[in-house]
N, C-alpha and C positions, 0 to 999 in steps of 0.2 A: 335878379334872383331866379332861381331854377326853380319850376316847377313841378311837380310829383312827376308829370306824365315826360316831361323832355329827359327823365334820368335813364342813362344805359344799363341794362340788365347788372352787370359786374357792381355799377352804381347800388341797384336796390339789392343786389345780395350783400353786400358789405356793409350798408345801412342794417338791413335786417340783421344779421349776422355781430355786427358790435354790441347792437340795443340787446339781443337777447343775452351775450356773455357778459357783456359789462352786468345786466338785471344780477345773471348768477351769482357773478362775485359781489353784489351789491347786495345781495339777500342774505347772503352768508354773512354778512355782518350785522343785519338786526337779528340774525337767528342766535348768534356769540352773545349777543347783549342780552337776549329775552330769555333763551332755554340753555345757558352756559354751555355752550358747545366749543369746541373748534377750538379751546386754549382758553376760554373763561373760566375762572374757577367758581362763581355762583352768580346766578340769574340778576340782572342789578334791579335794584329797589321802583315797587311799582309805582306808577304819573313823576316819578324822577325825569331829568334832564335828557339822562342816559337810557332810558325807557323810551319815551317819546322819542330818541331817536331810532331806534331797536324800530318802534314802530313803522318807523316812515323808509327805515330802509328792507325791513320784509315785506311787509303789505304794499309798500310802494312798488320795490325792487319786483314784486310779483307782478301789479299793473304795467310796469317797463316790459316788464319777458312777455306777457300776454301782447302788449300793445293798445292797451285801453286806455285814453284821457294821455296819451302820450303825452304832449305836447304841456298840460298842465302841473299833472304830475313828476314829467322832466323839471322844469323851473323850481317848482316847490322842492323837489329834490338835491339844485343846486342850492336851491337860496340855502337847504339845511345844511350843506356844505361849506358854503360861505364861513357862516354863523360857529360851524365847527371850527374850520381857521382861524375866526378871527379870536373866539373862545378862547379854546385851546392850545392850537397853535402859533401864534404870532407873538403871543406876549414872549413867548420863549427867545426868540428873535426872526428878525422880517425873513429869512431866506430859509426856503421850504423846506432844504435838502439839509441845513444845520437843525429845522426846530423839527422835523419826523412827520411836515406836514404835506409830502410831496403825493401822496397817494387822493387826499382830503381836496386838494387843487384840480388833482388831474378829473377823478368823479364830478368836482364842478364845473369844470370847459366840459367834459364828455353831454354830462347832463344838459346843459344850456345850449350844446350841437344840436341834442335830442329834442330839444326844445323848438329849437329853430328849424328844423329839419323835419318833424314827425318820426313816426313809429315805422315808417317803410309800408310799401306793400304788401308784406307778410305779416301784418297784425290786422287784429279785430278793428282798431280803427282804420284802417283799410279796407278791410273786408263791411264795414258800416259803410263809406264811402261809395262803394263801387256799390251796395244794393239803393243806395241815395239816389245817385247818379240815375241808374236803372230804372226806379219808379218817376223820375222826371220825364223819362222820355216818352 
């Protein structure tokens, strides 16, 4: 397993650089859910299903672009992906690209990278890290 510090520059820029677009396009969909934007036509019904997730992919989707609790907040985010597929998606039929579940899939491998992987060195949990570091020594 590769550790933070043996990654090549190109490495942590492309780390950093997925985590914070993938966050964007990841926010824009609890923002559609919560404050009907982007092609929703009304705000969906408050502690709903579809609420709760609106939640966890803005507020979340925001902790991923920051890089704060990376690595928790990734997981939890796929698990909610998961949960969406399996919801949603699958009953329709097993293959992603027949049931419109391909995008729902890919947010959960990305997420679980995220997971495994951290925030990169261009997040707050980075920037937490290296002042850690620093008062050890």
């Amino acid at each position: 397993m590769t550790s933070e510090g043996s990654r090549s520059g190109v490495s942590h820029f492309f780390l950093n650089t997925m985590r914070i677009v993938v966050a964007l396009m990841f926010m824009q969909h609890g923002a559609q859910k919560l404050f009907a934007v982007f092609g929703f036509e009304a705000p969906v019904e408050f502690m709903s299903k579809l609420w709760f997730a609106g939640v966890l992919e803005l507020f979340g989707g925001g902790l991923i672009l920051l890089g704060l609790f990376t690595r928790p907040v990734a997981f939890l985010l796929a698990g909610e992906m998961a949960v969406a597929y399996f919801q949603s998606h699958f009953p329709r039929d097993w293959v992603p690209i027949v049931n419109r579940g391909e995008l729902t899939v890919l947010y959960c491998w990305i997420y679980l990278f995220i997971a495994a992987n951290g925030g990169g060195s261009f997040s707050l949990d980075g920037v937490l890290a290296r002042r850690r570091a620093k008062s050890n020594l």
